[in-house]
N, C-alpha and C positions, 0 to 999 in steps of 0.2 A: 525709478518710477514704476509703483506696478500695474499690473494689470489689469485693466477693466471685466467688467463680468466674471463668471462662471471659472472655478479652479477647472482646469484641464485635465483628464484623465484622472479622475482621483478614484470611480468609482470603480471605474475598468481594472485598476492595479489594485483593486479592496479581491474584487470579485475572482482575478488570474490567479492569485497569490494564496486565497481560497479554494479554488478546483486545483492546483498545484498541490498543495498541501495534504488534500483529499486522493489524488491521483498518487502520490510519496506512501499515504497509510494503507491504501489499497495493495499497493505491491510490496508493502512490508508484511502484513496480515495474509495475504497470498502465499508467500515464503513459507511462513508459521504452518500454514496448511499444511504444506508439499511435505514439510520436515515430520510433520504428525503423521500422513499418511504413509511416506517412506519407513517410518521405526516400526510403526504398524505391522507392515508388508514385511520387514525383514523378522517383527516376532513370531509372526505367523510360520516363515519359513523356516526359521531356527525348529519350533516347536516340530513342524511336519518332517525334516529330516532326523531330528532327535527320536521321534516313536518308529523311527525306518529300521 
């Protein structure tokens, strides 16, 4: 027999699974940064003890 009215929770688990997904891309894209900034910082210091 189903159920009367309104599906239960459908919009809440659209919406979690959504910021979930967004919160997953953010701290992958965050990573990517750290990784660019890090190779950066060691070209820098390669180059500055190489002219030493």
């Amino acid at each position: 027999m189903p159920k009367k009215g309104k599906e239960k929770n459908t919009k809440n688990k659209a919406k979690h699974s959504k910021l979930m997904a967004r919160k997953k891309k953010k701290a992958v894209s965050e990573k990517e940064v750290r990784k660019q900034r890090l190779k950066e910082i060691l070209k820098i210091s390669k180059e500055q003890t190489g002219n030493k």
